[in-house]
Predicted model as a PDB file, atoms N, CA, C, CB and O in Angstrom, pLDDT in the B-factor column:
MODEL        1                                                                  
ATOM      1  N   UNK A   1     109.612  52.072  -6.760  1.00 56.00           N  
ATOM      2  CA  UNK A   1     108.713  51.363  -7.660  1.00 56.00           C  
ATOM      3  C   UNK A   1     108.903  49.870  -7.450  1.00 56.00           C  
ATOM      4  CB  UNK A   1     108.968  51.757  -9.146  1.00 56.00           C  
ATOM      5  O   UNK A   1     110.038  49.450  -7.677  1.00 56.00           O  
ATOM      6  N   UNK A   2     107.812  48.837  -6.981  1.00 77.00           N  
ATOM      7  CA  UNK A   2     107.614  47.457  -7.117  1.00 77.00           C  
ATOM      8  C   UNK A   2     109.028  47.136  -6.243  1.00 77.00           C  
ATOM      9  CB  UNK A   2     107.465  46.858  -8.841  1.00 77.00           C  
ATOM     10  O   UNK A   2     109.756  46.200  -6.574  1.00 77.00           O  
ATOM     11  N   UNK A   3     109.418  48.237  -4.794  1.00 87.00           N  
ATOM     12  CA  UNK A   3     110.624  47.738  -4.068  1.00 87.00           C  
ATOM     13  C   UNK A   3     111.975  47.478  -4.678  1.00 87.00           C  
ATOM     14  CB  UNK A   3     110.292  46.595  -3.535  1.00 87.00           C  
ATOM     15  O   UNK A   3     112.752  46.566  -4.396  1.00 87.00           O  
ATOM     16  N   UNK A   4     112.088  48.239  -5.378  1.00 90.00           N  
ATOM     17  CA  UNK A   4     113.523  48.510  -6.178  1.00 90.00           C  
ATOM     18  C   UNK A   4     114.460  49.977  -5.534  1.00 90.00           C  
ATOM     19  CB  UNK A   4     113.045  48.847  -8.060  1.00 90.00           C  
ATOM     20  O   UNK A   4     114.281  51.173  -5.767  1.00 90.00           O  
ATOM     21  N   UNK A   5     115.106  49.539  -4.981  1.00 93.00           N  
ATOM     22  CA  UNK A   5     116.212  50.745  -4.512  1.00 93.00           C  
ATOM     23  C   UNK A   5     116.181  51.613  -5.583  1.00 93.00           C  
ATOM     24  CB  UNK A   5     117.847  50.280  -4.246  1.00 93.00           C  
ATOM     25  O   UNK A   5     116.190  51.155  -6.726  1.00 93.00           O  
ATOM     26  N   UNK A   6     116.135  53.177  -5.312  1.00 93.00           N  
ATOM     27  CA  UNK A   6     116.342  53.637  -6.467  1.00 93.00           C  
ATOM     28  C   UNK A   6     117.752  54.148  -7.441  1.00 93.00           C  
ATOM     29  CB  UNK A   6     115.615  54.454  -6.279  1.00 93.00           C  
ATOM     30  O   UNK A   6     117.934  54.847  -8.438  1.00 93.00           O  
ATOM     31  N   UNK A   7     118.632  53.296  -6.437  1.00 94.00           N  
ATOM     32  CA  UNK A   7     119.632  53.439  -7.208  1.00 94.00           C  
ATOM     33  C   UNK A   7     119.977  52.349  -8.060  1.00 94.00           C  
ATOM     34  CB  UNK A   7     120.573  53.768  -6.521  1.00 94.00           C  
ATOM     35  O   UNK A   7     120.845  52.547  -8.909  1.00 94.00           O  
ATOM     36  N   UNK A   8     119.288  50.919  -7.944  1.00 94.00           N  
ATOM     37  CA  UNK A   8     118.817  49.643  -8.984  1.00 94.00           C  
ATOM     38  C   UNK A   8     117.853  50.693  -9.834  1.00 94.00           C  
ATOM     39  CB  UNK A   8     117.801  47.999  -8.111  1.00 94.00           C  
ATOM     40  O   UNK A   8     118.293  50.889 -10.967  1.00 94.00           O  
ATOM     41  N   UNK A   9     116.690  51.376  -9.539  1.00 93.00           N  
ATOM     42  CA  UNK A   9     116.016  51.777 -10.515  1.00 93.00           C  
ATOM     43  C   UNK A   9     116.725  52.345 -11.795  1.00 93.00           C  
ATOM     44  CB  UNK A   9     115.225  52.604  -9.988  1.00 93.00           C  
ATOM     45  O   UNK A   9     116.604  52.137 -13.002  1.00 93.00           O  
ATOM     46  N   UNK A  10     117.694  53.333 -10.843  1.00 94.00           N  
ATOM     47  CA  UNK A  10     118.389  54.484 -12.210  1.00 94.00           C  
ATOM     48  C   UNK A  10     119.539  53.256 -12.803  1.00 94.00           C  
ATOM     49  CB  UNK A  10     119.537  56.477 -11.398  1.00 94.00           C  
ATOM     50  O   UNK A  10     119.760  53.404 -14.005  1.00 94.00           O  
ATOM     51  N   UNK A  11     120.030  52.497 -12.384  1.00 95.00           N  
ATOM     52  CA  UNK A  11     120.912  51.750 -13.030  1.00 95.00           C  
ATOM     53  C   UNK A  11     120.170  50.579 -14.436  1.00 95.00           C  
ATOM     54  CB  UNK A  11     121.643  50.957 -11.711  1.00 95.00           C  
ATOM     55  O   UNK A  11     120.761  50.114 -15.410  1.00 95.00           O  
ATOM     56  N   UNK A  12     118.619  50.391 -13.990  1.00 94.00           N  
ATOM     57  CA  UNK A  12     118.241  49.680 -14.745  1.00 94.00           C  
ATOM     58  C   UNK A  12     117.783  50.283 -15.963  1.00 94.00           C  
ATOM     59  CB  UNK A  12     117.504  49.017 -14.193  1.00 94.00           C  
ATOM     60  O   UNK A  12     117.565  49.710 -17.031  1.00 94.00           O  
ATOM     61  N   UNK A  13     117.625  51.854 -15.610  1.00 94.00           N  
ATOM     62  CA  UNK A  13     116.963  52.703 -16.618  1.00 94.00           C  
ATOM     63  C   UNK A  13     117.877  52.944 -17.438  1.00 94.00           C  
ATOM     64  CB  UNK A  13     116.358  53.908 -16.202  1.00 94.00           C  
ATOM     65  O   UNK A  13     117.539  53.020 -18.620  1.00 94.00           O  
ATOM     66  N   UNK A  14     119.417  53.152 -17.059  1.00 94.00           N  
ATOM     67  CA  UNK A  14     120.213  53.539 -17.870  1.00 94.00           C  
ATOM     68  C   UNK A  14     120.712  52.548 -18.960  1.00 94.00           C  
ATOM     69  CB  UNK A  14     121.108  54.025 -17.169  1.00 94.00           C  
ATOM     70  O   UNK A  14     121.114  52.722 -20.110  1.00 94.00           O  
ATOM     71  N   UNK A  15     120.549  51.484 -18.211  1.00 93.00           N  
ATOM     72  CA  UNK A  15     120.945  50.499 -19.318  1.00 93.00           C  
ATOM     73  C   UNK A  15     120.060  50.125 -20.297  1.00 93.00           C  
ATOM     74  CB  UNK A  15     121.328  49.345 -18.823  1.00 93.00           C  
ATOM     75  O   UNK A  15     120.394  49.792 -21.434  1.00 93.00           O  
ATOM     76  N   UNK A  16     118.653  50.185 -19.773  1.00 93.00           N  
ATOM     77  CA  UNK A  16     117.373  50.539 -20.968  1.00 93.00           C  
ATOM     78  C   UNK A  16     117.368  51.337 -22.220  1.00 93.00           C  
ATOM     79  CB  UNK A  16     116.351  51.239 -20.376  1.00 93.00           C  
ATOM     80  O   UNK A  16     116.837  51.078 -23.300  1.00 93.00           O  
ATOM     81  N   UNK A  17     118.392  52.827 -21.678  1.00 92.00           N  
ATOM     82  CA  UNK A  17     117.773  53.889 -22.685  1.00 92.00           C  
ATOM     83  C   UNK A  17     119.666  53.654 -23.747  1.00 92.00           C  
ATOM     84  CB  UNK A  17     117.194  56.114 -21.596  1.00 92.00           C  
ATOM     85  O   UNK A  17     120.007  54.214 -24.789  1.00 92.00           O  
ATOM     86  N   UNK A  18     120.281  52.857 -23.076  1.00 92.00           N  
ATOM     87  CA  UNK A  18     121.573  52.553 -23.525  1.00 92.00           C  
ATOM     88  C   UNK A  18     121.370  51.373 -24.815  1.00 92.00           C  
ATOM     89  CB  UNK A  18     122.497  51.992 -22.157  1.00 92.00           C  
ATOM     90  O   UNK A  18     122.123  51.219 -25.777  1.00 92.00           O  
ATOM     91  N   UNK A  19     120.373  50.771 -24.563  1.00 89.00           N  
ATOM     92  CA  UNK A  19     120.711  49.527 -25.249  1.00 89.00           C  
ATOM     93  C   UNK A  19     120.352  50.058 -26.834  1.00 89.00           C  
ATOM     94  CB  UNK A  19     119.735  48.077 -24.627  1.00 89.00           C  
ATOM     95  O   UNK A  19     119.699  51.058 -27.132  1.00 89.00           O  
ATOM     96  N   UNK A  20     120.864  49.264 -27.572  1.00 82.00           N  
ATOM     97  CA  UNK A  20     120.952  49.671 -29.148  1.00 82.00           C  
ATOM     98  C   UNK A  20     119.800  48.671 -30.099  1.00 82.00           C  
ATOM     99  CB  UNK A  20     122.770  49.336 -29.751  1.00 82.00           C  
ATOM    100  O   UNK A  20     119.916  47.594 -30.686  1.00 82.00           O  
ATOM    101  N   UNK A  21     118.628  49.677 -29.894  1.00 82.00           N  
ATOM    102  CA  UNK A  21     117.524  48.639 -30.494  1.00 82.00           C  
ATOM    103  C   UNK A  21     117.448  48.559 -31.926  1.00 82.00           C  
ATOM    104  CB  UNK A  21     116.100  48.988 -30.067  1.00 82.00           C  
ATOM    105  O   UNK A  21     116.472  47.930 -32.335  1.00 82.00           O  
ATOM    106  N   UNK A  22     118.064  48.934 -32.620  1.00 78.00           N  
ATOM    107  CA  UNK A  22     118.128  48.614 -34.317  1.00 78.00           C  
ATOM    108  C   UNK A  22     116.797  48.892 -34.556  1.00 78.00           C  
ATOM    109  CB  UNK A  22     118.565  46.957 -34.913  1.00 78.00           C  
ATOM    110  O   UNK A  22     116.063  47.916 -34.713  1.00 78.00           O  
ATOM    111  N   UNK A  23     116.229  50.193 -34.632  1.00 83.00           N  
ATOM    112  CA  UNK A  23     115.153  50.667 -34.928  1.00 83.00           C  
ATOM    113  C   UNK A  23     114.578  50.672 -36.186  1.00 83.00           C  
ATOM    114  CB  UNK A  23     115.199  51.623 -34.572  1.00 83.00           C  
ATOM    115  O   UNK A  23     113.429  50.715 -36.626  1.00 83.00           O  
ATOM    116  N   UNK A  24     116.315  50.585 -36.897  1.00 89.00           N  
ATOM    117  CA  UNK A  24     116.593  50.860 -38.778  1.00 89.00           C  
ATOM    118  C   UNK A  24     116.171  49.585 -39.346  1.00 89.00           C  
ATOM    119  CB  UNK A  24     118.468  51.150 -39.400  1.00 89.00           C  
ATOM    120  O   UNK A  24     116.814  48.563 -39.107  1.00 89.00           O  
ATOM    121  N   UNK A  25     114.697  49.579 -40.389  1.00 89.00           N  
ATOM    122  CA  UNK A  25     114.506  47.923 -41.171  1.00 89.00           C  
ATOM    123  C   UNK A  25     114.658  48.700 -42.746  1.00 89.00           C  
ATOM    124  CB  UNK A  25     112.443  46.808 -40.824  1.00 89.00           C  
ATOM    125  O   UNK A  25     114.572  49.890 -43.048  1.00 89.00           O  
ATOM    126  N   UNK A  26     114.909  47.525 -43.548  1.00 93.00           N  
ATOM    127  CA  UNK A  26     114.687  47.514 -44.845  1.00 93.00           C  
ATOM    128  C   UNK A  26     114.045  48.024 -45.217  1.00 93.00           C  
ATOM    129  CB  UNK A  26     114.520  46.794 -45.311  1.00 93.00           C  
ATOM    130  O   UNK A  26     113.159  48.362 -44.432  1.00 93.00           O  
ATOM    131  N   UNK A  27     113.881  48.639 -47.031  1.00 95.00           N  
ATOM    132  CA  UNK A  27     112.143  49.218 -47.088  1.00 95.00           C  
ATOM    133  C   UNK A  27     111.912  47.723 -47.849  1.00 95.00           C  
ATOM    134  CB  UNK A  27     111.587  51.118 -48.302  1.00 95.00           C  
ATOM    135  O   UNK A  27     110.820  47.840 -48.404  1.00 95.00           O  
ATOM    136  N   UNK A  28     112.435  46.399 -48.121  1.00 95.00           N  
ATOM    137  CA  UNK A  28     111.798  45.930 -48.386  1.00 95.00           C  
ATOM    138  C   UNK A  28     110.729  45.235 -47.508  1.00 95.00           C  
ATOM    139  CB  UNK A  28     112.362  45.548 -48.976  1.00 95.00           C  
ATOM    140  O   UNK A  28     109.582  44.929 -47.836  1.00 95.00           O  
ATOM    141  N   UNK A  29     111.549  44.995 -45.945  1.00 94.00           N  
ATOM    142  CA  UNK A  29     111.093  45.131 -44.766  1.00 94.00           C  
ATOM    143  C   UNK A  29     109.323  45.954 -44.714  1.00 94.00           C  
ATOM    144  CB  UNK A  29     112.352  45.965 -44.045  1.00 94.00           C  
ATOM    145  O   UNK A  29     108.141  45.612 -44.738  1.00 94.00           O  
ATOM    146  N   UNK A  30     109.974  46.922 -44.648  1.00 95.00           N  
ATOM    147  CA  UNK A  30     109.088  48.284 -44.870  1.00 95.00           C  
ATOM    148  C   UNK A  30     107.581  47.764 -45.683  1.00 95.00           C  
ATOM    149  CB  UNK A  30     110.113  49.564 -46.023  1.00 95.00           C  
ATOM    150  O   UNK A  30     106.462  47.855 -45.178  1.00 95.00           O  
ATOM    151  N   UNK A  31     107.906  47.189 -47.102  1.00 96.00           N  
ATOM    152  CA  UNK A  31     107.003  47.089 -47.822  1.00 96.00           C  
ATOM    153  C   UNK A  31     105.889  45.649 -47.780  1.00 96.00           C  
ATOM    154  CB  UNK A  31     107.700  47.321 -48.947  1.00 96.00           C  
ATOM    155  O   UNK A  31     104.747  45.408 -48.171  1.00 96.00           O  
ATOM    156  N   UNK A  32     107.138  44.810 -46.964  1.00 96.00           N  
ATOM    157  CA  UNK A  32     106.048  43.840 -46.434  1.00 96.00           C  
ATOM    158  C   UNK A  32     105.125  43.889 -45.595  1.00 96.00           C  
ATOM    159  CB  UNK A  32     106.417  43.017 -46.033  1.00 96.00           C  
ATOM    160  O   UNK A  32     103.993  43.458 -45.816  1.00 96.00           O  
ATOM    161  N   UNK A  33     105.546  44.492 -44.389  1.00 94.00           N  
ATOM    162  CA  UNK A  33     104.503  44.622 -43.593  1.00 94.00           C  
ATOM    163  C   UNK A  33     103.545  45.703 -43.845  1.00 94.00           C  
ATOM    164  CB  UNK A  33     104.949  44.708 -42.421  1.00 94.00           C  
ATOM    165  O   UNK A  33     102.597  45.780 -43.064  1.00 94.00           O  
ATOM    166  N   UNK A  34     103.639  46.640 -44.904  1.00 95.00           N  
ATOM    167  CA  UNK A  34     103.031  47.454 -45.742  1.00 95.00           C  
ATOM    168  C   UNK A  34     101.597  46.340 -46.137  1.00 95.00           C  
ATOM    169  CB  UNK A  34     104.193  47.957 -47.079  1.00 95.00           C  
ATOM    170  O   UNK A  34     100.446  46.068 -45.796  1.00 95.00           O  
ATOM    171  N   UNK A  35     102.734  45.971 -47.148  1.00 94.00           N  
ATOM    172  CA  UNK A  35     100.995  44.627 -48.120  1.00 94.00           C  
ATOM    173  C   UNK A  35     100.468  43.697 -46.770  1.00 94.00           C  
ATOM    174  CB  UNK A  35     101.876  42.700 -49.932  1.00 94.00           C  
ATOM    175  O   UNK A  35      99.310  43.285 -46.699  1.00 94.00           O  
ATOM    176  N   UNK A  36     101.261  43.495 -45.957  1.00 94.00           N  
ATOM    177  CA  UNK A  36     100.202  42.570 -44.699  1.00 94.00           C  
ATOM    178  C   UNK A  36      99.591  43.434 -43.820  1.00 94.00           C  
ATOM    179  CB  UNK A  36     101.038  41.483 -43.597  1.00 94.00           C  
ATOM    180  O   UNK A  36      98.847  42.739 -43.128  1.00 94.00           O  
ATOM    181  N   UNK A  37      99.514  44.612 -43.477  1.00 94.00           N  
ATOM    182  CA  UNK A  37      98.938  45.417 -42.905  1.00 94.00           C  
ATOM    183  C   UNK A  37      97.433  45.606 -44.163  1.00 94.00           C  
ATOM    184  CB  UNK A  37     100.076  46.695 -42.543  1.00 94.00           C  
ATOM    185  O   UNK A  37      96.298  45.242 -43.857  1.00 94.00           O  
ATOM    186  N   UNK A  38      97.743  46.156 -45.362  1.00 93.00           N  
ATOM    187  CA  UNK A  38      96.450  46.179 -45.901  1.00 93.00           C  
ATOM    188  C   UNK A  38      95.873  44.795 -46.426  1.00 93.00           C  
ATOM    189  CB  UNK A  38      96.471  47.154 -46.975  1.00 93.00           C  
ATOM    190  O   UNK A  38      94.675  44.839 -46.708  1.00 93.00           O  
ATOM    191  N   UNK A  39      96.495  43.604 -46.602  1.00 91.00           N  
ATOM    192  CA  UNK A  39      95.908  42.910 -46.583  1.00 91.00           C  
ATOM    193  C   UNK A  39      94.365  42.395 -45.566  1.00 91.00           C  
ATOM    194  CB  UNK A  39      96.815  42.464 -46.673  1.00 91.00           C  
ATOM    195  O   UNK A  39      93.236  41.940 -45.751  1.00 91.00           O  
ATOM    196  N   UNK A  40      95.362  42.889 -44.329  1.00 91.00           N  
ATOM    197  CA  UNK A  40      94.404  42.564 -42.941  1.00 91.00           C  
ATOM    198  C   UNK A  40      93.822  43.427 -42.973  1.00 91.00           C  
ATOM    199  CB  UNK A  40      94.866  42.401 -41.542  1.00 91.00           C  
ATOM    200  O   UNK A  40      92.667  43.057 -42.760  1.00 91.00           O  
ATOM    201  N   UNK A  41      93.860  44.899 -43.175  1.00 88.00           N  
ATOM    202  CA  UNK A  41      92.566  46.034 -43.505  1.00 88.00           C  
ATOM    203  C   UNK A  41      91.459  45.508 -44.608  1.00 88.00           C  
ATOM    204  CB  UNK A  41      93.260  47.580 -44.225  1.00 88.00           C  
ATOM    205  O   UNK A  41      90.253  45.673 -44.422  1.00 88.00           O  
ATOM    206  N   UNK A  42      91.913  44.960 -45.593  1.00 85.00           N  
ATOM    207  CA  UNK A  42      90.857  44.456 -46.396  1.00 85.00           C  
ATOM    208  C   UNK A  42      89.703  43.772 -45.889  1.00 85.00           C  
ATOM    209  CB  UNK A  42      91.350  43.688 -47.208  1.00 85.00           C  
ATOM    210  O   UNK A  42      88.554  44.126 -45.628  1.00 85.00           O  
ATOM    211  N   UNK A  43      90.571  42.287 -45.800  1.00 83.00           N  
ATOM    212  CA  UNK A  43      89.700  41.015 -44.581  1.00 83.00           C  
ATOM    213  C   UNK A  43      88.812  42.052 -43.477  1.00 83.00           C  
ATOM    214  CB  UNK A  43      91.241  39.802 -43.300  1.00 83.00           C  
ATOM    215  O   UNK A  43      87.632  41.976 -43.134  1.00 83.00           O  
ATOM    216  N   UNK A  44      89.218  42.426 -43.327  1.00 74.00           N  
ATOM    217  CA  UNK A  44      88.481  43.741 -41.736  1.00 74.00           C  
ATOM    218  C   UNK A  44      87.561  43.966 -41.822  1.00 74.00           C  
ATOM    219  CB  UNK A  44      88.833  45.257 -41.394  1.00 74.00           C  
ATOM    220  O   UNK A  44      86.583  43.647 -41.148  1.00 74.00           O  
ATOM    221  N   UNK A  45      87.762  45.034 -43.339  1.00 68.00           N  
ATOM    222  CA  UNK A  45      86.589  45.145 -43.746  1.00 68.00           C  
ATOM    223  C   UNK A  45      85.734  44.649 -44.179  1.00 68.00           C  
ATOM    224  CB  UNK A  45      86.530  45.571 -44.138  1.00 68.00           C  
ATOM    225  O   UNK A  45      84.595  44.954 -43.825  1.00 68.00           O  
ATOM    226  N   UNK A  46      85.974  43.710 -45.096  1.00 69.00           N  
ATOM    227  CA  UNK A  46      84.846  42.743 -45.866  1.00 69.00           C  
ATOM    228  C   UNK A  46      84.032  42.248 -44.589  1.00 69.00           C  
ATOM    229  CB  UNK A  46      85.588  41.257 -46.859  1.00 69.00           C  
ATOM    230  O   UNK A  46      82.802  42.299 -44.556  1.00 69.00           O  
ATOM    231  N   UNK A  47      84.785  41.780 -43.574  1.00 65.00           N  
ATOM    232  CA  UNK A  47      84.049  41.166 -42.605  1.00 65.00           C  
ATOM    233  C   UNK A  47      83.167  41.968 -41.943  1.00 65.00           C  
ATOM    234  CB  UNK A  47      84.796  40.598 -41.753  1.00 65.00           C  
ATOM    235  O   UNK A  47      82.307  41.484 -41.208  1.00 65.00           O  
ATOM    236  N   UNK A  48      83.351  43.810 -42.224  1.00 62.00           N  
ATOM    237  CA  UNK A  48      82.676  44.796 -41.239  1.00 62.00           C  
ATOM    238  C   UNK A  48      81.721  44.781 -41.964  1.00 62.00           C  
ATOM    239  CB  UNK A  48      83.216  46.196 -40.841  1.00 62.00           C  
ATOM    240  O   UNK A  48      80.633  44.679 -41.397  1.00 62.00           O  
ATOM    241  N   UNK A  49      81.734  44.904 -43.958  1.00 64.00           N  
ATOM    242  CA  UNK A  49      80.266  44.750 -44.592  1.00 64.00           C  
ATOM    243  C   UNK A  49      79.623  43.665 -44.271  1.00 64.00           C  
ATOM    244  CB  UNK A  49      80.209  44.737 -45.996  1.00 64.00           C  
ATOM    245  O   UNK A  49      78.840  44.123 -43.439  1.00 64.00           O  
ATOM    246  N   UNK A  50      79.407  42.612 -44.336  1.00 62.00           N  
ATOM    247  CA  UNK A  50      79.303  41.209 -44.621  1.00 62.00           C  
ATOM    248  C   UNK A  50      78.249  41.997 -43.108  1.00 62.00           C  
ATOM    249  CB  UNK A  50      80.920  39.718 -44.691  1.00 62.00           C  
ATOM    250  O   UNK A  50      77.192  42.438 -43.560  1.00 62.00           O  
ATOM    251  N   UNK A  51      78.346  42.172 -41.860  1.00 61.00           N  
ATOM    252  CA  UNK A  51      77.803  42.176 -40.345  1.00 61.00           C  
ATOM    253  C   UNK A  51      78.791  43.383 -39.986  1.00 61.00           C  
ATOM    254  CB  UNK A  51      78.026  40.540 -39.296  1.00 61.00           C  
ATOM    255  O   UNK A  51      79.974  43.221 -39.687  1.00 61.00           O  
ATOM    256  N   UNK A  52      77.989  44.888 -40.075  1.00 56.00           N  
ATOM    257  CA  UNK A  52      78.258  45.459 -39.785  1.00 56.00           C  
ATOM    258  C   UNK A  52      78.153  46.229 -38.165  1.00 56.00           C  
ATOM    259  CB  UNK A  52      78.059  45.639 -40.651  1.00 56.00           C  
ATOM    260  O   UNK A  52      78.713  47.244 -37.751  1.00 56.00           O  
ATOM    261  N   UNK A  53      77.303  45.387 -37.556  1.00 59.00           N  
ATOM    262  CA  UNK A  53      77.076  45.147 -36.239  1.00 59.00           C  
ATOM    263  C   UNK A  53      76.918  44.266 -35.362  1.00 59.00           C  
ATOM    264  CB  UNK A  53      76.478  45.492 -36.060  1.00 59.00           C  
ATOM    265  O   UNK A  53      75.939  43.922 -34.699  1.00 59.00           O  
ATOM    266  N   UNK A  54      78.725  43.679 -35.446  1.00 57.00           N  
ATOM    267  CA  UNK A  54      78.308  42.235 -34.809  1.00 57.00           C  
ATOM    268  C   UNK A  54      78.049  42.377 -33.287  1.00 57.00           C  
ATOM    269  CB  UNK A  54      79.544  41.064 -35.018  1.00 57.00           C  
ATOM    270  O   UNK A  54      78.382  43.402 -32.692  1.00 57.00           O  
ATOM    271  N   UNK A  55      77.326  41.117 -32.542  1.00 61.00           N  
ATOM    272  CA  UNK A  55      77.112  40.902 -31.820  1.00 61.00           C  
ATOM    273  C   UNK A  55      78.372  40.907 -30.555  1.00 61.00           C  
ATOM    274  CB  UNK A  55      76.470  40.089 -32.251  1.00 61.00           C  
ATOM    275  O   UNK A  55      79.239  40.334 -31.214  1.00 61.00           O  
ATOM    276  N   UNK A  56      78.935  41.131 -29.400  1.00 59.00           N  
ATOM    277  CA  UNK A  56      79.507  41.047 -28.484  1.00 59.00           C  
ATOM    278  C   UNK A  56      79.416  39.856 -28.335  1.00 59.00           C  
ATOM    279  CB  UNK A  56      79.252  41.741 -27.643  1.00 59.00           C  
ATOM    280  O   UNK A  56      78.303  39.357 -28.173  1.00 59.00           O  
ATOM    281  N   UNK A  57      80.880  38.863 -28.354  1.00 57.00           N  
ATOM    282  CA  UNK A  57      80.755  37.653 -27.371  1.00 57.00           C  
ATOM    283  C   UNK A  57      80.289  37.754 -26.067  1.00 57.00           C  
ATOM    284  CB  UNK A  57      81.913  37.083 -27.182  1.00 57.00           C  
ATOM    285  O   UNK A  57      80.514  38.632 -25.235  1.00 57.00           O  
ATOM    286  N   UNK A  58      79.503  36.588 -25.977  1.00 61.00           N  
ATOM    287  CA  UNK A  58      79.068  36.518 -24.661  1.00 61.00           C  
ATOM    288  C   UNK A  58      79.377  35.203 -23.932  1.00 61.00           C  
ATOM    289  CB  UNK A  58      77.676  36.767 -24.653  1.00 61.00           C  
ATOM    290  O   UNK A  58      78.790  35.002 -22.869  1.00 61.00           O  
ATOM    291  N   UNK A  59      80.004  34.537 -24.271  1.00 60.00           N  
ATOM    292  CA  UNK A  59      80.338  32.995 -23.875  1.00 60.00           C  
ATOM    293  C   UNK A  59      81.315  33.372 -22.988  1.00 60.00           C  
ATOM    294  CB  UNK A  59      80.882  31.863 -25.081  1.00 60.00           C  
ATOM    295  O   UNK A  59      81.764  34.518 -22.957  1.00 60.00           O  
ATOM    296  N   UNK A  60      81.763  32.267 -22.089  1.00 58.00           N  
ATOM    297  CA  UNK A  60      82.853  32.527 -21.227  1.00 58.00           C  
ATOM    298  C   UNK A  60      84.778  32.421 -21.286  1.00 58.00           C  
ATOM    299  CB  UNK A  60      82.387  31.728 -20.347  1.00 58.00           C  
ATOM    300  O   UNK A  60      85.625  32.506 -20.396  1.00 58.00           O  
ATOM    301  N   UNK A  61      84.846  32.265 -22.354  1.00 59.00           N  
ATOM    302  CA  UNK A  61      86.179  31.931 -23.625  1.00 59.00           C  
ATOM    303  C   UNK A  61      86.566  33.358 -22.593  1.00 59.00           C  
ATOM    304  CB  UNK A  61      85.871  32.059 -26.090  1.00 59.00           C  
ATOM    305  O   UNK A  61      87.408  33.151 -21.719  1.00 59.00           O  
ATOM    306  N   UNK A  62      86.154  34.332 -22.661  1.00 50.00           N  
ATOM    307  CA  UNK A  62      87.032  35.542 -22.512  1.00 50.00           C  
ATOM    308  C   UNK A  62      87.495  35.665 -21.231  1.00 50.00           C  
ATOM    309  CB  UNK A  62      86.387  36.778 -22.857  1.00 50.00           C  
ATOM    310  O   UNK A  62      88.375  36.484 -20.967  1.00 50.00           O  
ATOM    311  N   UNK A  63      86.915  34.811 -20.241  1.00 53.00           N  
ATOM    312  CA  UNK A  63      87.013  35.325 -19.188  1.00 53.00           C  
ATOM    313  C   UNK A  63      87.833  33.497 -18.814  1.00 53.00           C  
ATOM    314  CB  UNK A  63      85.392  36.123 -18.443  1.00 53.00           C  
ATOM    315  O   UNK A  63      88.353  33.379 -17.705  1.00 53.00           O  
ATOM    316  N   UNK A  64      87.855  32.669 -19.454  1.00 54.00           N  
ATOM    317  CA  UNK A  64      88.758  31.865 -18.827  1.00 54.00           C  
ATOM    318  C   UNK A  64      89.877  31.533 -19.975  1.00 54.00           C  
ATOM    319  CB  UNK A  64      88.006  30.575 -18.199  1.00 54.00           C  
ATOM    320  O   UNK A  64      90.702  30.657 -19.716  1.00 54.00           O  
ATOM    321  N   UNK A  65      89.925  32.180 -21.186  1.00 54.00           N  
ATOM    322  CA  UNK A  65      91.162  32.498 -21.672  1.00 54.00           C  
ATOM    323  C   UNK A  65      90.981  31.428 -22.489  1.00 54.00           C  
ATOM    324  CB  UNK A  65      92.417  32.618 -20.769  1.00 54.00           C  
ATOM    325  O   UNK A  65      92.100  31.236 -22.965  1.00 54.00           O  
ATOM    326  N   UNK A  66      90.111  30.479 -23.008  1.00 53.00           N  
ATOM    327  CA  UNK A  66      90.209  29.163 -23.920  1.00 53.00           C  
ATOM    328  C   UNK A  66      89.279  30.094 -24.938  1.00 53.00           C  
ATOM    329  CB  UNK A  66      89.492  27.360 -23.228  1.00 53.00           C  
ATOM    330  O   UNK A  66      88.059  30.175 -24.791  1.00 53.00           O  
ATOM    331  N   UNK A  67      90.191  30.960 -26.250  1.00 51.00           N  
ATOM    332  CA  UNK A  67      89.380  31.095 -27.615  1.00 51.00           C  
ATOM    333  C   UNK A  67      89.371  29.966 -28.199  1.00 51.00           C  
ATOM    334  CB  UNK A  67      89.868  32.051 -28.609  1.00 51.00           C  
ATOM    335  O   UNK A  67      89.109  30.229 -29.373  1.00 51.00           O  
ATOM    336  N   UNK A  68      89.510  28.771 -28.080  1.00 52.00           N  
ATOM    337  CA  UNK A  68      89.345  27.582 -29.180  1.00 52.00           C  
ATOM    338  C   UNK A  68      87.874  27.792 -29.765  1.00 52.00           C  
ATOM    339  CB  UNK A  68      89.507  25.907 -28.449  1.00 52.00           C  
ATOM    340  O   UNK A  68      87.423  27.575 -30.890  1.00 52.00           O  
ATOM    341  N   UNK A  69      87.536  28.079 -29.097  1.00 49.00           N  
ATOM    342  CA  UNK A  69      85.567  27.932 -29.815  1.00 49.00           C  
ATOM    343  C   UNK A  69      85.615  29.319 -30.974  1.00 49.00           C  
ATOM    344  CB  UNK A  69      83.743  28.449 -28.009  1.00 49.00           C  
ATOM    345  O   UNK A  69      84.871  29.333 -31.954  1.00 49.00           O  
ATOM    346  N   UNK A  70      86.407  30.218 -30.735  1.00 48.00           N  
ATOM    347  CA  UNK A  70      86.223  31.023 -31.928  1.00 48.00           C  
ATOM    348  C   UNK A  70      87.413  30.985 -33.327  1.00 48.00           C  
ATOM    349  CB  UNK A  70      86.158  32.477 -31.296  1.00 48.00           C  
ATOM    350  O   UNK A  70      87.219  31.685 -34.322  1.00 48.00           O  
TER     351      UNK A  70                                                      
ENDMDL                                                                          
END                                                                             
C-alpha cells in the first residue's frame, strides 16, 4: 500500500489498533453536544421551511475553495 514494506505496514497497524483513544466522555460531555447537535437540527430546519428547495450553488467558490461569498 502507497510503497510501504509490509512489514512497516503491520508495524504501523499495530501501533494504531494499540494506541489508547479515550473513547470514555462525560455525560455532561455527552449532554452538550446533545443540546448542540439539536440546536443545529433546529436552525436546519427552520432554514429547510423558510426554502424548502434551495437552489444548487452554482458560482465557482466550490471549485476554487474561496466560500467567503457564502
Amino acid at each position: 500500500v502507497g510503497g510501504l514494506p509490509l512489514a512497516e505496514l503491520n508495524q504501523l497497524e499495530l501501533q494504531f489498533l494499540l494506541n489508547d483513544f479515550h473513547l470514555i466522555i462525560s455525560s455532561a460531555e455527552m449532554q452538550h453536544y446533545a443540546k448542540q447537535l439539536i440546536l443545529f437540527s433546529s436552525s436546519a430546519d427552520s432554514l429547510t421551511q423558510q426554502n424548502p428547495h434551495p437552489q444548487p450553488c452554482t458560482c465557482t467558490c466550490t471549485k476554487s475553495g474561496d466560500r467567503s461569498r457564502h
